[in-house]
MIGUMI-798144 format. One record per residue (C-alpha): residue in one letter; x negated, y, z negated. Coordinates in pm, whole numbers, plus 50000, padded with zeros to 5 digits. Layout:
AXYZ...
***
This chain:
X508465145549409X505785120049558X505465087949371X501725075349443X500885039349313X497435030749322X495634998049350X492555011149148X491945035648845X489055051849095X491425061449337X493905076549072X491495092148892X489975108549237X493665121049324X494175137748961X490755154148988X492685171149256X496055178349081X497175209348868X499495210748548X498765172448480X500765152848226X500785122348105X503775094447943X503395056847876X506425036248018X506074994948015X502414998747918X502145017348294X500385051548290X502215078548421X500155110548544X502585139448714X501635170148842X500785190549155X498885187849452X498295213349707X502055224949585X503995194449578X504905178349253X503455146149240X503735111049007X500605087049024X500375053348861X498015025948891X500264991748899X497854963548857X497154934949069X500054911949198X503714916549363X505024918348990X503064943848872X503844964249186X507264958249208X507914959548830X505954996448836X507355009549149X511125002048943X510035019748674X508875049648901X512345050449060X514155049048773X512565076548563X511085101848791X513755092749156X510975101149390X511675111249766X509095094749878X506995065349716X503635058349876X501245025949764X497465033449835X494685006549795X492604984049995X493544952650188X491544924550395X491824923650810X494224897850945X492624905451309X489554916351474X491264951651545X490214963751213X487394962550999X485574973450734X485925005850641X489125011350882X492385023750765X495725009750844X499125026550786X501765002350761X505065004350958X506414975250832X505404945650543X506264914350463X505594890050172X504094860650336X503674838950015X507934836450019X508534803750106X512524788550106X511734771050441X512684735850287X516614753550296X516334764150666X514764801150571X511824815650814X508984816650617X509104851850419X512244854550460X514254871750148X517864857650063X519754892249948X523934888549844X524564908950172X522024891950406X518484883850477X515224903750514X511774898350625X510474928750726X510854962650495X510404988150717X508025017450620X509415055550681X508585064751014X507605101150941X505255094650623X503435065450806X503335088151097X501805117350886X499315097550694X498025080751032X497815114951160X495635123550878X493755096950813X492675102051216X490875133451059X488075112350894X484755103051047X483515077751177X486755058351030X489095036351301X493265041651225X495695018851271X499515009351232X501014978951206X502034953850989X500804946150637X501214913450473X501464910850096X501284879149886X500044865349521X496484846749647X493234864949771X493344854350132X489424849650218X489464818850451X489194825550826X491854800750932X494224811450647X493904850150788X494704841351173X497694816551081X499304849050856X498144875551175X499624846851397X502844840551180X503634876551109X501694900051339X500044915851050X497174937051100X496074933850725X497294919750411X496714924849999X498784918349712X501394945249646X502534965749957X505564947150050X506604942849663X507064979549669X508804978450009X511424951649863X512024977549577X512165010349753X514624987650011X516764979649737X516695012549561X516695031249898X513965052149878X511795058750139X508065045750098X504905042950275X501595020850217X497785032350328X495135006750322X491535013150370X490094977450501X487674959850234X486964931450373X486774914450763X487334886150962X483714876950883X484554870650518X482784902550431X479424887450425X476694913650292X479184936650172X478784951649789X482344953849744X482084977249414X480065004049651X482825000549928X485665002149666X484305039249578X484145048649975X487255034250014X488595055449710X487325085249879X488985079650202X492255071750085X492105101249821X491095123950176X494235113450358X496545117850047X494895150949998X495465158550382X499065143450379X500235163750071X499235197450214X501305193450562X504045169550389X507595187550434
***
């Protein structure tokens, strides 16, 4: 089974439009929607915005329906002027750049576990490397990998976006991605995150940000689409 948690009820909704054999069960107030699509069994979930949210959903995912793969689909802001609106970025890695234990000799995000320290939770190679390899497919759409950063603030200043690209080397960041990573690290599940980019170095200035939300909804809803059908 594929655990899919979405940023937005539009892009959940667009994916079960797709899906066969749909049901539905309430766990922690979280929506639960499994089914198939194009012949794999599939979980999808909309976790709210926020690393607690994400992480507290993508637990509750693991623990009830032990997916092989989890994959966390929404939008996300450009860190750099490789990407931009409208683009799509498959992470390989995230990080949670709002951790913070510097002031005891950490790196900034860097996570204190019993057995060690972690910055980075790295993304399965072959999912990230299938989703980029679909999401190529679309027109007129720019793909890229790299690094997502995820943290509990809206980044929308300039300066604030090039000192997390600079600190990090993220591509993009948004609010859940790495939440889910530190989970599916813990738990040891595999997990990917797609992005389609929402707003750009430029602040998004002119953009109507409810119209893009719908394109961006279609995009990712493509690649998933796309991904399922040549997945395994």
């Amino acid at each position: 089974m594929i655990g899919i948690i979405c940023a937005m009820q539009i892009e959940a909704d667009g994916i079960l439009a797709l899906a066969q054999n749909t049901r539905e069960e309430t766990i922690n107030d979280l929506r639960f929607i499994s089914g198939t699509l194009n012949g794999k069994e599939i979980v999808t979930v909309v976790c709210g915005v926020g690393k607690v949210n994400a992480a507290m959903c993508a637990v509750t995912l693991i623990n009830r329906y032990a997916p092989e793969l989890v994959i966390n689909s929404g939008v996300a802001g450009a860190l750099s002027p490789l990407v931009s609106i409208g683009d799509m970025v498959i992470a390989t890695k995230t990080v949670e750049h709002d951790m913070n234990t510097t002031a005891l000799g950490d790196k900034q995000g860097e996570i204190s576990f019993p057995d060690g320290k972690v910055t980075y939770f790295v993304c399965d190679k072959n999912a990230s490397s299938l989703l980029a390899e679909c999401a190529r497919e679309l027109p007129e759409t720019k793909t890229a990998q790299g690094i997502i950063a995820s943290g509990d603030i809206f980044v929308s200043d300039r300066r604030k976006r090039l000192l997390i690209n600079d600190r990090f080397g993220a591509v993009a960041c948004e609010m859940e991605g790495a939440a889910i990573g530190h989970v599916c690290h813990c738990c040891r599940v595999p997990y990917a995150v797609l992005r389609a980019i929402s707003d750009d170095m430029d602040e998004n200035k002119g953009v109507d940000f409810v119209r893009f939300c719908a394109l961006a909804a279609e995009k990712t809803v493509a690649v998933i689409d796309a991904f399922t059908k040549a997945y395994g």
